[in-house]
N, CA, C and O atoms as a CHARMM CRD file, in Angstrom:
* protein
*
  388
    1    1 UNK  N     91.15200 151.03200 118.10800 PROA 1      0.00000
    2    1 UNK  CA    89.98600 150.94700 117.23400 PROA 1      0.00000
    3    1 UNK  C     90.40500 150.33300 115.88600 PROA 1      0.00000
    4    1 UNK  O     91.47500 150.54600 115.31600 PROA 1      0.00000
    5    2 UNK  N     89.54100 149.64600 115.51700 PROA 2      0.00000
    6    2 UNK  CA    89.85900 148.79400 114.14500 PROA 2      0.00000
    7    2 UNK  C     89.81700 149.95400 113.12300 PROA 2      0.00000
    8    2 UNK  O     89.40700 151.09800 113.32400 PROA 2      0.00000
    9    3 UNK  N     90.35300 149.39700 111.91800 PROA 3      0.00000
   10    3 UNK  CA    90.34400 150.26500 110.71800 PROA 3      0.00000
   11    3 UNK  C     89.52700 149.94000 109.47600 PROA 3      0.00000
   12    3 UNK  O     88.69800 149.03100 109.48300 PROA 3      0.00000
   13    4 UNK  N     89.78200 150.72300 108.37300 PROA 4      0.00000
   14    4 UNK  CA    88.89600 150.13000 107.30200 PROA 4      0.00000
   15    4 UNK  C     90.38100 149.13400 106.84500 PROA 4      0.00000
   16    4 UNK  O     91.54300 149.28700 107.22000 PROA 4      0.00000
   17    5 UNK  N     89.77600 148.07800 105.88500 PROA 5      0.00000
   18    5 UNK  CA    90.85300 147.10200 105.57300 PROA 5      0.00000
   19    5 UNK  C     90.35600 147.27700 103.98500 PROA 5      0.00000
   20    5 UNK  O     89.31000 146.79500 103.55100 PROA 5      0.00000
   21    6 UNK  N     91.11000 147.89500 103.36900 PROA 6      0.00000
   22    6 UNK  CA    90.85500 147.75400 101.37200 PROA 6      0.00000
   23    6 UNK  C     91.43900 146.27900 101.17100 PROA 6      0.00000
   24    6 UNK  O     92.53100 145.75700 101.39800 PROA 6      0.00000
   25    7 UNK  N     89.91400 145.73400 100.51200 PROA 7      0.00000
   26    7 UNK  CA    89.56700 144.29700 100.15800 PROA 7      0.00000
   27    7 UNK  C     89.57700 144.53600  98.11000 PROA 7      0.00000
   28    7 UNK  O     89.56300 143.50800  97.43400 PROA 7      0.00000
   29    8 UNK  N     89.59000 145.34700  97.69100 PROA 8      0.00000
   30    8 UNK  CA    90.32200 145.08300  96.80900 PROA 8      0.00000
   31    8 UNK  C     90.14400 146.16500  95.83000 PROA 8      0.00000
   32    8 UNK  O     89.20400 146.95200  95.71800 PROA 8      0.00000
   33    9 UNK  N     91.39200 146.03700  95.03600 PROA 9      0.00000
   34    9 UNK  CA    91.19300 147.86800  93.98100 PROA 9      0.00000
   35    9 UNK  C     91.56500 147.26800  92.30900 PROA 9      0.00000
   36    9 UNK  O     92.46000 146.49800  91.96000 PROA 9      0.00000
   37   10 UNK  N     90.58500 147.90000  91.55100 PROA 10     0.00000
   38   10 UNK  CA    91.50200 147.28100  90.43500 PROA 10     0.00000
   39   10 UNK  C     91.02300 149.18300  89.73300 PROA 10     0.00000
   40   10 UNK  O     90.05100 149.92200  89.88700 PROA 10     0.00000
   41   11 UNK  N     91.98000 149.25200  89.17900 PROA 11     0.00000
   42   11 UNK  CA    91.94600 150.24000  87.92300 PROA 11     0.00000
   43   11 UNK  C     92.19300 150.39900  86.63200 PROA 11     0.00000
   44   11 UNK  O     93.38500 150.17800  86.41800 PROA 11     0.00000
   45   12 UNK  N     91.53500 150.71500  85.55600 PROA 12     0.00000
   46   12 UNK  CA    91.88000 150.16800  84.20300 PROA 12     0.00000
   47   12 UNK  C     91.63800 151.48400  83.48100 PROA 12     0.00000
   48   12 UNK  O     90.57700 152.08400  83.65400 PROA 12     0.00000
   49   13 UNK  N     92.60600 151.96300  82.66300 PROA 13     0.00000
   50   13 UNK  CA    92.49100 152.91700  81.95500 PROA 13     0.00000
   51   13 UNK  C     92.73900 152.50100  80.16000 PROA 13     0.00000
   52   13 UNK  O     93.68400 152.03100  79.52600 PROA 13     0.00000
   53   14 UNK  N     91.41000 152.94000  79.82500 PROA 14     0.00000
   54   14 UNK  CA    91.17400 152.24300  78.12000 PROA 14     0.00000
   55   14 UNK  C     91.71900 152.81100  77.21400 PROA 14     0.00000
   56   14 UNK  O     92.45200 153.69300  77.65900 PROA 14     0.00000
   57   15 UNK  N     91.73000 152.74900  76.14800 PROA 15     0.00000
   58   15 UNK  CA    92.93300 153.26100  74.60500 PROA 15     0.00000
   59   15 UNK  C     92.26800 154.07600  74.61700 PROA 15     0.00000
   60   15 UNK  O     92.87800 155.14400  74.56400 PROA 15     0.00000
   61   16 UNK  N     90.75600 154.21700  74.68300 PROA 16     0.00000
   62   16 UNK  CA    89.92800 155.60200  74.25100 PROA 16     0.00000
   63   16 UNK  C     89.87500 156.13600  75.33400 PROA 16     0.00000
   64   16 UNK  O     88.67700 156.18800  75.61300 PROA 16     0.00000
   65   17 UNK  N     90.67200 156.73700  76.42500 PROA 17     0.00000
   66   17 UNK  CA    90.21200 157.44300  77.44600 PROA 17     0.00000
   67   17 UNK  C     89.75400 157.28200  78.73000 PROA 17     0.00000
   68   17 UNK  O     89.95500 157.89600  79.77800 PROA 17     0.00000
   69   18 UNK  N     88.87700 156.01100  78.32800 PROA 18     0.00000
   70   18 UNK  CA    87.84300 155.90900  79.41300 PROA 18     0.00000
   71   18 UNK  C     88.73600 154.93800  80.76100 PROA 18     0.00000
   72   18 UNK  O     89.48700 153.97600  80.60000 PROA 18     0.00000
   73   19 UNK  N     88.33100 155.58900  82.02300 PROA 19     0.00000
   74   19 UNK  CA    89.22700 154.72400  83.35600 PROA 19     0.00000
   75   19 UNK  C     87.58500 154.45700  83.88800 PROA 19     0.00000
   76   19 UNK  O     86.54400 155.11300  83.90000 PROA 19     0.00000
   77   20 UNK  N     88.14900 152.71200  84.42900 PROA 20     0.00000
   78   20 UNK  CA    87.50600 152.27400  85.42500 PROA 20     0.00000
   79   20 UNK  C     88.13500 151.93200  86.99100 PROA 20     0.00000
   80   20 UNK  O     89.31400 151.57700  86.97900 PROA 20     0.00000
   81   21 UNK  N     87.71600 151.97700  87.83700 PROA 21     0.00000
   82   21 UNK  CA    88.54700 152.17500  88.88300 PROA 21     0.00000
   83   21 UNK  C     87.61300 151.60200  89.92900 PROA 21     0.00000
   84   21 UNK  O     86.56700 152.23700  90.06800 PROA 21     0.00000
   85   22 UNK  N     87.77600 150.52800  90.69600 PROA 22     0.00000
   86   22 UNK  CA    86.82700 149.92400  91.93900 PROA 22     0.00000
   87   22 UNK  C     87.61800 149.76700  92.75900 PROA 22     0.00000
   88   22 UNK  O     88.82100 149.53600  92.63700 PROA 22     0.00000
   89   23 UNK  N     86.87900 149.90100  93.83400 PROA 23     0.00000
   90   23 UNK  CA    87.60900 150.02400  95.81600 PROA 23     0.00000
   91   23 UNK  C     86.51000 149.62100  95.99600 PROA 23     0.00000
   92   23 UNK  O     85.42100 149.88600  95.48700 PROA 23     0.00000
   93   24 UNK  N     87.14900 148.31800  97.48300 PROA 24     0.00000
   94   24 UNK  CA    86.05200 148.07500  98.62700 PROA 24     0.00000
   95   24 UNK  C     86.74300 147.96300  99.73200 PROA 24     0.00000
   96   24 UNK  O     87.59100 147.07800  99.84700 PROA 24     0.00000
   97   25 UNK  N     86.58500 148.49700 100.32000 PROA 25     0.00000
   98   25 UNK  CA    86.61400 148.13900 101.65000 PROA 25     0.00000
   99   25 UNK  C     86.10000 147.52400 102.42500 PROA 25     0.00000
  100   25 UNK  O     85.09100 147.11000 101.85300 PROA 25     0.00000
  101   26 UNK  N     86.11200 146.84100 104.24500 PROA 26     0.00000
  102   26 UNK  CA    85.99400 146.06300 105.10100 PROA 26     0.00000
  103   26 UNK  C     85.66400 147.28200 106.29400 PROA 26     0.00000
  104   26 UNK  O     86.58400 147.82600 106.90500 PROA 26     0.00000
  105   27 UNK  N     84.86000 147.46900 106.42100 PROA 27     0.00000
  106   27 UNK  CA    84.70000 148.83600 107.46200 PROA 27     0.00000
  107   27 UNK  C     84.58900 147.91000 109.23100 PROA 27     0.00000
  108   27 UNK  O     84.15100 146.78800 109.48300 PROA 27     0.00000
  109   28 UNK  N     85.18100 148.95700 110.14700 PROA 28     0.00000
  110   28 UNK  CA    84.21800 148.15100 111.18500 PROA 28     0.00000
  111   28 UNK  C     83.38100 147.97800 111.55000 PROA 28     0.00000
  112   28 UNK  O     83.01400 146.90700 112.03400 PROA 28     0.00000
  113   29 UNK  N     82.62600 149.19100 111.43200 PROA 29     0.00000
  114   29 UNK  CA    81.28000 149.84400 111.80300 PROA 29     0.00000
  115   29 UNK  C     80.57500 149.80600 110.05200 PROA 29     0.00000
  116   29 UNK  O     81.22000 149.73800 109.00500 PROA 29     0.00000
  117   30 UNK  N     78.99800 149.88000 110.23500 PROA 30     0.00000
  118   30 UNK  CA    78.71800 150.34500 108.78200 PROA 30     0.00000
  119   30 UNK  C     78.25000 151.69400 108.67500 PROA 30     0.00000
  120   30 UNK  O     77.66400 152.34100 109.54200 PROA 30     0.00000
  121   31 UNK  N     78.59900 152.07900 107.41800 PROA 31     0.00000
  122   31 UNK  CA    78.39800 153.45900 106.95900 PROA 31     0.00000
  123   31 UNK  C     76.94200 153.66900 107.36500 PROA 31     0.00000
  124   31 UNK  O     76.03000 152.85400 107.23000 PROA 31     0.00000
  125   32 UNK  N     76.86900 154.94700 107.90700 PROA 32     0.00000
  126   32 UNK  CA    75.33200 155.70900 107.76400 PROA 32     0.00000
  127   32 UNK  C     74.51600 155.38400 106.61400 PROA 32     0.00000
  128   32 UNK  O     74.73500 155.81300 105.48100 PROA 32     0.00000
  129   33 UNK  N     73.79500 154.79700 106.86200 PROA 33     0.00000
  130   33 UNK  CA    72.51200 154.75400 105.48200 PROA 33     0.00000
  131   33 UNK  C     72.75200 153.76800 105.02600 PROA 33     0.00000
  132   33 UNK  O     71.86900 153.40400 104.25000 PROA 33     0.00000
  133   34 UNK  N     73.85600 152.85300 105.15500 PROA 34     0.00000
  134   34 UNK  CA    73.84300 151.43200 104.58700 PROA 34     0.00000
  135   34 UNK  C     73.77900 150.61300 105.58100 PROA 34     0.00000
  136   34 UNK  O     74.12300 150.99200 106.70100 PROA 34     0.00000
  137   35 UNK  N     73.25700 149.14700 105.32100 PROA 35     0.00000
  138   35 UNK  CA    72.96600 148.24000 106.10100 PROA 35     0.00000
  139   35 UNK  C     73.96000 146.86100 106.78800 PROA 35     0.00000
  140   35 UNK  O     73.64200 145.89900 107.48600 PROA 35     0.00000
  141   36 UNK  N     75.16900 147.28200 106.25200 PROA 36     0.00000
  142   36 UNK  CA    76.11800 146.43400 105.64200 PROA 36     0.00000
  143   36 UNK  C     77.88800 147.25000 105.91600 PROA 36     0.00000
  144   36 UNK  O     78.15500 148.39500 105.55000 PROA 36     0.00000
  145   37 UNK  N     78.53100 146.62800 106.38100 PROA 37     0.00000
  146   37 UNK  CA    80.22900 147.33400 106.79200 PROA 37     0.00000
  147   37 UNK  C     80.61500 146.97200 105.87800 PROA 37     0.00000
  148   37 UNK  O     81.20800 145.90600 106.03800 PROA 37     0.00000
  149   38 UNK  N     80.59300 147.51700 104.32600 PROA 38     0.00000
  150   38 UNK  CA    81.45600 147.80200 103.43000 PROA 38     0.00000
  151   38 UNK  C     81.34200 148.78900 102.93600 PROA 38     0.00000
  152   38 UNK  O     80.24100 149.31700 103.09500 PROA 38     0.00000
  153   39 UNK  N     82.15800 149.38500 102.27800 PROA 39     0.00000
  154   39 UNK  CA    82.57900 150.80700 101.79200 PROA 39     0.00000
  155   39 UNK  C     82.59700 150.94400 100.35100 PROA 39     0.00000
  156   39 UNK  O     83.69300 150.44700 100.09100 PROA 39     0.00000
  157   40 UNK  N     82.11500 151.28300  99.29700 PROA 40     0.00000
  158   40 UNK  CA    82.72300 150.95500  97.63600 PROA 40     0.00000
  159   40 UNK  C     82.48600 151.92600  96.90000 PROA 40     0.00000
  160   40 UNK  O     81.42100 152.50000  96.67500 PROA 40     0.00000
  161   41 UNK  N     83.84200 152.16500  96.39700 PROA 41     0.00000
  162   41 UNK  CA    83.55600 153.18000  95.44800 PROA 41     0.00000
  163   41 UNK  C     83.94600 152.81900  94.32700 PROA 41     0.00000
  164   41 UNK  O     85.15700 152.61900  94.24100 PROA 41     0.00000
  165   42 UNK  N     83.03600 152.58800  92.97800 PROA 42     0.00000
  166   42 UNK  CA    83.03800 152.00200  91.64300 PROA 42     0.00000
  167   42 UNK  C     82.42800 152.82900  90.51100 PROA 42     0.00000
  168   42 UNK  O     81.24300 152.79900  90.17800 PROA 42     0.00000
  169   43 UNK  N     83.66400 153.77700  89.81200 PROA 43     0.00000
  170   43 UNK  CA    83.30400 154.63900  88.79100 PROA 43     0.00000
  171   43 UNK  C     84.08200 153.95200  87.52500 PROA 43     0.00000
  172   43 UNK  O     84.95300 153.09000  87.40800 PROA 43     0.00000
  173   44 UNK  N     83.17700 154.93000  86.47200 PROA 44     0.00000
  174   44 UNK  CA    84.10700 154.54400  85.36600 PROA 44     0.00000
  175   44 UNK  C     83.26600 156.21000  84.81500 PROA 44     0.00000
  176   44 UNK  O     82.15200 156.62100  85.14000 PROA 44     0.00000
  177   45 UNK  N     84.11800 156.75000  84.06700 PROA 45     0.00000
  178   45 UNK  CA    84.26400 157.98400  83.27500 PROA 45     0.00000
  179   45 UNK  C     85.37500 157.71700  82.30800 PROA 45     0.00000
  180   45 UNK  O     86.18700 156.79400  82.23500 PROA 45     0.00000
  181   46 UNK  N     85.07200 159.36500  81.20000 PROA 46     0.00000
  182   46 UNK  CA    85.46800 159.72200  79.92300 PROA 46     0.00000
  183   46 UNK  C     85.70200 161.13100  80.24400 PROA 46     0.00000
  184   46 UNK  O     85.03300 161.66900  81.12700 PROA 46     0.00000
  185   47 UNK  N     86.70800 161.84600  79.51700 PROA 47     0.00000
  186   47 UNK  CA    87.01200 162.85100  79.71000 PROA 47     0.00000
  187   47 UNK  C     86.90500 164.00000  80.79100 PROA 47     0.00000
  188   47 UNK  O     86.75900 165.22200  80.78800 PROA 47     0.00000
  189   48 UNK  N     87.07600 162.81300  81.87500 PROA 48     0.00000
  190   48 UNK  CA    86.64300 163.64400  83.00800 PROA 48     0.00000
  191   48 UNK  C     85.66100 164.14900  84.05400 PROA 48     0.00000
  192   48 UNK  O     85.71200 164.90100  85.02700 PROA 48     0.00000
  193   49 UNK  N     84.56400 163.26700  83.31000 PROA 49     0.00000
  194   49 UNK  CA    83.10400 163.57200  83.34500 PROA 49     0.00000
  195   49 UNK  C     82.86000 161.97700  83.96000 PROA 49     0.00000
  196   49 UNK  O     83.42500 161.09300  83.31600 PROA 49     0.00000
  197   50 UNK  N     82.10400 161.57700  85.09100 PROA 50     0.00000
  198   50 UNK  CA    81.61400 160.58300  85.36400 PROA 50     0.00000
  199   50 UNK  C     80.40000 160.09500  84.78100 PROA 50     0.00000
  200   50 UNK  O     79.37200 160.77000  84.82900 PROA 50     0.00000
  201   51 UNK  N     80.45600 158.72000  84.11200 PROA 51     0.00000
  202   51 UNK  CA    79.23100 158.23200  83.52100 PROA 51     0.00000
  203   51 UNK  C     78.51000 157.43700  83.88000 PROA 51     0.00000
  204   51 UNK  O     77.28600 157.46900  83.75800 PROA 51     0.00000
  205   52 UNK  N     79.34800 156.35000  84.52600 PROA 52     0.00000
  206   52 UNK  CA    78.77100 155.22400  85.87800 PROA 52     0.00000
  207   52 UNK  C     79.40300 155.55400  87.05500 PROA 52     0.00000
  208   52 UNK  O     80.55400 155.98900  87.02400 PROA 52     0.00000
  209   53 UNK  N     78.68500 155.37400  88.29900 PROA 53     0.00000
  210   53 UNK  CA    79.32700 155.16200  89.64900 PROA 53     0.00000
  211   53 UNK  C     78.65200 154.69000  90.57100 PROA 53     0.00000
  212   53 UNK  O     77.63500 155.34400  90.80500 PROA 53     0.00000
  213   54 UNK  N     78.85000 153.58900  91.35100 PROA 54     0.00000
  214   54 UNK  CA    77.97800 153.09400  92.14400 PROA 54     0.00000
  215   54 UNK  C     78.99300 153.54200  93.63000 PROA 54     0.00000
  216   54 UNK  O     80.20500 153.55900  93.41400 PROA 54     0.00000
  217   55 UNK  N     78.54400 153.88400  95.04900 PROA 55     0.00000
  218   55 UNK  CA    79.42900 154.56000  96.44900 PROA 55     0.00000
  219   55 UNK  C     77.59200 154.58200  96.73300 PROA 55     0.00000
  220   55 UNK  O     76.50500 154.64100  96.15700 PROA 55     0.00000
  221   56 UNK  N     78.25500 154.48300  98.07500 PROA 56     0.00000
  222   56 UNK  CA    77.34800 154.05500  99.72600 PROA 56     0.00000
  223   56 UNK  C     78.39900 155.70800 100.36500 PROA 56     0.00000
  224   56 UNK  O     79.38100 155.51100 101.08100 PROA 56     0.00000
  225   57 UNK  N     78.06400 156.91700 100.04400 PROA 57     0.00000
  226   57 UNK  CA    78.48600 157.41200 100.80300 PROA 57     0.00000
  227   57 UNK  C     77.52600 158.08100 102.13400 PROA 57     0.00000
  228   57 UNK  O     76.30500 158.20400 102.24000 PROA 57     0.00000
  229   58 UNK  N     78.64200 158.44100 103.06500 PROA 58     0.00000
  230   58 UNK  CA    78.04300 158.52600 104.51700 PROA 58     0.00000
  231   58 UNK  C     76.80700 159.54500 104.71600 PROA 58     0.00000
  232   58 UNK  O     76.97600 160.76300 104.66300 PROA 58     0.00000
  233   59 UNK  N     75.74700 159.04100 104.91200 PROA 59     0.00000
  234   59 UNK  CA    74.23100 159.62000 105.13900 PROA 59     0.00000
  235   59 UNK  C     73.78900 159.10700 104.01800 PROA 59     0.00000
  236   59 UNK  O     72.88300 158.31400 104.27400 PROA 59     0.00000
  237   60 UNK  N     74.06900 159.21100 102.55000 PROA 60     0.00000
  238   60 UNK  CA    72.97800 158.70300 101.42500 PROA 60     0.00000
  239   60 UNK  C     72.80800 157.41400 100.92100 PROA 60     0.00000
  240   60 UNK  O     72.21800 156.98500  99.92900 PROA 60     0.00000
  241   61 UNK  N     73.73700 156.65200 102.21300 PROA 61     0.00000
  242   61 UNK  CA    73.85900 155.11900 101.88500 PROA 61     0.00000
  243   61 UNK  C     73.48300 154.06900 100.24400 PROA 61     0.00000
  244   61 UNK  O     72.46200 154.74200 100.10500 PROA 61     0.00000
  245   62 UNK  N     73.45000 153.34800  99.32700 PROA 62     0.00000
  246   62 UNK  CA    73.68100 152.59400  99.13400 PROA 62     0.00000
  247   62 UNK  C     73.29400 153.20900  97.39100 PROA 62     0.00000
  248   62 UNK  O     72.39800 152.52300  96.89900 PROA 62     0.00000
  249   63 UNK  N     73.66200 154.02200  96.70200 PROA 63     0.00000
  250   63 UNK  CA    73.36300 154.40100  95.66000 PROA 63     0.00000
  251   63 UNK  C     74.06800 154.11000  94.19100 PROA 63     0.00000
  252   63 UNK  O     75.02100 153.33200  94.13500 PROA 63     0.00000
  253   64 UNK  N     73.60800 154.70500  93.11200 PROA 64     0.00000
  254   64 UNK  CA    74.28800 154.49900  91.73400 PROA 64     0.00000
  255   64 UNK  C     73.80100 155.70200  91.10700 PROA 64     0.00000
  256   64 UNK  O     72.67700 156.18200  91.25600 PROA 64     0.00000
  257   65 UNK  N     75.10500 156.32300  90.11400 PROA 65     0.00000
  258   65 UNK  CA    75.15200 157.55100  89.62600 PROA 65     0.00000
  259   65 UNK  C     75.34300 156.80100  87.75900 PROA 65     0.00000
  260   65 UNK  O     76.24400 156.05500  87.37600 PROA 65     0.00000
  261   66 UNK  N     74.08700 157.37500  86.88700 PROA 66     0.00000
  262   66 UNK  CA    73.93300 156.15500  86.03900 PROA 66     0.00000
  263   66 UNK  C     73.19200 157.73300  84.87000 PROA 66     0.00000
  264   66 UNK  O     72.44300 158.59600  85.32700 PROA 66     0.00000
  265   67 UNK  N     73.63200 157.69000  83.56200 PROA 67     0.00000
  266   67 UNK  CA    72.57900 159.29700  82.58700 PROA 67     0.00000
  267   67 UNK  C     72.83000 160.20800  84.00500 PROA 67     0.00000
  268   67 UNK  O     72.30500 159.79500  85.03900 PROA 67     0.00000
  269   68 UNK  N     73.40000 161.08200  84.02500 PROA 68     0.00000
  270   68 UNK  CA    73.22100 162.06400  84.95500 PROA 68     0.00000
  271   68 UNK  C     71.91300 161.94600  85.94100 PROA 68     0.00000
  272   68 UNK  O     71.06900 162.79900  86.21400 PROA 68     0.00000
  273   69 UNK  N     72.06000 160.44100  86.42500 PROA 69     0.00000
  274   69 UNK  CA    71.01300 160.53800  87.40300 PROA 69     0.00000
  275   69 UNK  C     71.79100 159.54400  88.53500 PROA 69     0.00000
  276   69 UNK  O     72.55500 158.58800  88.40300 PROA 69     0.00000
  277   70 UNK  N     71.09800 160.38900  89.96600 PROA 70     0.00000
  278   70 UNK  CA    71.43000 159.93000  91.28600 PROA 70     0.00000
  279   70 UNK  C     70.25600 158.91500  91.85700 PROA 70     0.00000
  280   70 UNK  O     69.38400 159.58200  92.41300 PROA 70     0.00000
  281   71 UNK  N     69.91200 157.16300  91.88900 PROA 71     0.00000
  282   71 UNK  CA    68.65500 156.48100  92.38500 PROA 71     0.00000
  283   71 UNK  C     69.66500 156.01700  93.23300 PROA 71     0.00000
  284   71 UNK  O     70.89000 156.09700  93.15200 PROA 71     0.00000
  285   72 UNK  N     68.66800 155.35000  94.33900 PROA 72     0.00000
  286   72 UNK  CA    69.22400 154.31300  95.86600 PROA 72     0.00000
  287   72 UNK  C     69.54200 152.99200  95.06500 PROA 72     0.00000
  288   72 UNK  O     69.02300 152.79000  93.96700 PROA 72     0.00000
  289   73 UNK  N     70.16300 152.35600  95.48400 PROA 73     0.00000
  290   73 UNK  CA    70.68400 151.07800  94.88600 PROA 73     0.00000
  291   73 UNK  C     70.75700 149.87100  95.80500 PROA 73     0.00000
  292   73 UNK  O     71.75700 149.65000  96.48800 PROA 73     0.00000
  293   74 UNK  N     69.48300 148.95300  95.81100 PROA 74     0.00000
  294   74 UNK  CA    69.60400 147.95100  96.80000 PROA 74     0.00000
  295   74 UNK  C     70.69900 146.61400  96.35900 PROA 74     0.00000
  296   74 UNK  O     70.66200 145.69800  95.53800 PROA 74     0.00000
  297   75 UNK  N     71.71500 147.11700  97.46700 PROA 75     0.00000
  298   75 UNK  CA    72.51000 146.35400  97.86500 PROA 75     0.00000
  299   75 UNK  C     72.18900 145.17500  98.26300 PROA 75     0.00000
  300   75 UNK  O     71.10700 145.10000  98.84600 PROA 75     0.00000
  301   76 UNK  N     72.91800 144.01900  98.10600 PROA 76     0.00000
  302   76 UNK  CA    72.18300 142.64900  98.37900 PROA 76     0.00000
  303   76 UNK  C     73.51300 141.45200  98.54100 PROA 76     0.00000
  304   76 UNK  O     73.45800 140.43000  99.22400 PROA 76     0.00000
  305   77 UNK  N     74.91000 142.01100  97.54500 PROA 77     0.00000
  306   77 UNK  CA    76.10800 141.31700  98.05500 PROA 77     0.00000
  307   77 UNK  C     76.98800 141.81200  96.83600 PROA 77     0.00000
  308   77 UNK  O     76.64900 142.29300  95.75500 PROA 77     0.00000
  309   78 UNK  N     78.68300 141.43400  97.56700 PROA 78     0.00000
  310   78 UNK  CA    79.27400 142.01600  96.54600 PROA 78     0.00000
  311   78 UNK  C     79.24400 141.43300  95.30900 PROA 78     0.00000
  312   78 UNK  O     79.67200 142.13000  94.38900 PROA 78     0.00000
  313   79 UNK  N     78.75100 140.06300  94.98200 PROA 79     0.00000
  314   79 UNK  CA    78.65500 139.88700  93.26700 PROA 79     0.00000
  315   79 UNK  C     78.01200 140.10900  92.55100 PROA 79     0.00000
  316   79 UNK  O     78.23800 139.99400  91.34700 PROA 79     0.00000
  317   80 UNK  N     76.50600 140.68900  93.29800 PROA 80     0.00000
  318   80 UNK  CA    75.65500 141.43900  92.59900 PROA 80     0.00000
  319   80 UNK  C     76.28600 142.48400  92.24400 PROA 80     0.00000
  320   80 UNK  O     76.28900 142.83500  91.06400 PROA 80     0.00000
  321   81 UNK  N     76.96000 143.19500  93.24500 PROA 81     0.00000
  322   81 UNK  CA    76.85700 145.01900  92.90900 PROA 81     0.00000
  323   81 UNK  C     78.02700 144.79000  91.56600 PROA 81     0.00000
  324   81 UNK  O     77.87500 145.23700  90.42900 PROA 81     0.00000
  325   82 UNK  N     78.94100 144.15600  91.94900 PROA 82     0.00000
  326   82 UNK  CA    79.90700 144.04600  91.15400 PROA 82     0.00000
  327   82 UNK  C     79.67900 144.16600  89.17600 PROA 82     0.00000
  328   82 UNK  O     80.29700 144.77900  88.30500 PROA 82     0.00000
  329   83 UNK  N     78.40500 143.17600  89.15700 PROA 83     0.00000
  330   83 UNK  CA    77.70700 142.34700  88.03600 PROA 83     0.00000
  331   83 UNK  C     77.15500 143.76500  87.52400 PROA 83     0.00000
  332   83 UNK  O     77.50700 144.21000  86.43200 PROA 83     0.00000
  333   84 UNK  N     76.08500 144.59600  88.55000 PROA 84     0.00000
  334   84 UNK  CA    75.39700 145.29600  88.19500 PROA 84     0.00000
  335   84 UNK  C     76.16000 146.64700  87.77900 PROA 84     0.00000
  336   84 UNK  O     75.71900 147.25100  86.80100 PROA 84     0.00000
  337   85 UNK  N     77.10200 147.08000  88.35100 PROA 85     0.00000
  338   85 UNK  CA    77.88200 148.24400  88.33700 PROA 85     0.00000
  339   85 UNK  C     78.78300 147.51700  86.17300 PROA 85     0.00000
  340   85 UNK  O     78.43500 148.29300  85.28300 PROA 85     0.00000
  341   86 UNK  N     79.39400 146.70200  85.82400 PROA 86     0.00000
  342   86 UNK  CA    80.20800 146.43200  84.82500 PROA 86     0.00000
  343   86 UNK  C     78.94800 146.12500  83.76300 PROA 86     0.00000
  344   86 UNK  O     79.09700 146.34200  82.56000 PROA 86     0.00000
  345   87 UNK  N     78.07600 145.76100  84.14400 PROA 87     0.00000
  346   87 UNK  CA    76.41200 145.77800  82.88900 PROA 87     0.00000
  347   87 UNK  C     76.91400 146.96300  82.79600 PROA 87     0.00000
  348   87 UNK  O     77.94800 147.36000  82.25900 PROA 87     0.00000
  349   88 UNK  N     75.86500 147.64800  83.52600 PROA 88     0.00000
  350   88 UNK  CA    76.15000 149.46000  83.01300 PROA 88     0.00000
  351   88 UNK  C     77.10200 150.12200  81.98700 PROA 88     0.00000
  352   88 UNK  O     76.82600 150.91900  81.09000 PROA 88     0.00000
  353   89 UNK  N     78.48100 149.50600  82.40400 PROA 89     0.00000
  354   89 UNK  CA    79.77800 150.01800  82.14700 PROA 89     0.00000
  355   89 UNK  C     79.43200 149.32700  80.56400 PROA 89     0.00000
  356   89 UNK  O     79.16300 150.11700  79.65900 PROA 89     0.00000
  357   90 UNK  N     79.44300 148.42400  80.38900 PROA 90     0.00000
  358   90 UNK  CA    79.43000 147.98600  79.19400 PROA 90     0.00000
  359   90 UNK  C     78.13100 148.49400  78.04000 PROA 90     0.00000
  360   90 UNK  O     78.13400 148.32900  76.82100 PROA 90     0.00000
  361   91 UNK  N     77.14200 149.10400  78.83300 PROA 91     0.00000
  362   91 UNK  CA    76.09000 149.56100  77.94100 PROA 91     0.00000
  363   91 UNK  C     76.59100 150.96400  77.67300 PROA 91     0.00000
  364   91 UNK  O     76.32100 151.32700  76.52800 PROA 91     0.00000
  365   92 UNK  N     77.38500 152.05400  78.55900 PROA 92     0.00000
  366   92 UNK  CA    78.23700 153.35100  78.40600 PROA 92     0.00000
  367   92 UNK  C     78.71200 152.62100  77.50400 PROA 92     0.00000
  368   92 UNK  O     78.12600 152.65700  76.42200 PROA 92     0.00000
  369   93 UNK  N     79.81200 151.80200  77.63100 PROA 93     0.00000
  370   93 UNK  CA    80.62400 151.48900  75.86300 PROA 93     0.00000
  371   93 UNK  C     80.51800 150.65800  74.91400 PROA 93     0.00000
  372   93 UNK  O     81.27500 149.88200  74.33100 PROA 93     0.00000
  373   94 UNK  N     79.33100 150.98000  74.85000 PROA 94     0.00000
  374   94 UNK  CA    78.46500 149.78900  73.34400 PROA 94     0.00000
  375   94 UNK  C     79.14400 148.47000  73.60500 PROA 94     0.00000
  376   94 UNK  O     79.93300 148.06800  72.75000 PROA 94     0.00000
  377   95 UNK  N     78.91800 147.71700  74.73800 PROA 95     0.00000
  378   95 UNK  CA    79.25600 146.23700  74.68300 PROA 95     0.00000
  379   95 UNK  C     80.25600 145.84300  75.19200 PROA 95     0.00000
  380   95 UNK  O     80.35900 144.70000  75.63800 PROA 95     0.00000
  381   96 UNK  N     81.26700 146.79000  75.22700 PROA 96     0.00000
  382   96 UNK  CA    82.96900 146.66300  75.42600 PROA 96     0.00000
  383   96 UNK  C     83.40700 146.88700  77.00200 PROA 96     0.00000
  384   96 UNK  O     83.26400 147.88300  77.71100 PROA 96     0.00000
  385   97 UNK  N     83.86400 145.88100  77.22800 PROA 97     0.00000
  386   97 UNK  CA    84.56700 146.09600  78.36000 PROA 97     0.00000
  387   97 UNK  C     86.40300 146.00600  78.77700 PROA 97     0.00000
  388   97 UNK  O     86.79000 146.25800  79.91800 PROA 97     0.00000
């Protein structure tokens, strides 16, 4: 049976604290609830506390964790999500990325 294949990770941890950290994967099959065989998990937090995160996890398929709120997140390709997930990130840190 095929495996997942990690298509790419970057992690960045800032002077003030804050880590960003993205994974994708190449799945064989696609996750429950998503439409699409990739896997991604893309947070960025501060002290521990998550402030952005966009993950397709298994059953709640294709979402973003954004103000302590959980909405569905239509997926459409990775340079969107990519684009849309580092906006965010940059409005959490007044502009700065």
């Amino acid at each position: 049976m095929a495996k997942a294949v990690l298509l790419f990770h970057r992690k960045r941890i800032y002077d003030d604290g804050g880590i960003l950290e993205m994974k994708l994967w190449r799945l064989p099959a696609r996750v429950p609830g998503s439409r699409h065989r990739l896997k991604y998990s893309l947070y960025y937090g501060e002290g521990g506390r998550r402030l952005v995160g966009y993950d397709n996890e298994r059953g709640k398929g294709d979402h973003r964790h954004y103000a302590d709120q959980e909405q569905a997140y239509a997926f459409s390709d990775v340079r969107r999500l990519m684009a849309d997930f580092l906006a965010d990130v940059r409005r959490v840190r007044g502009g700065l990325l």
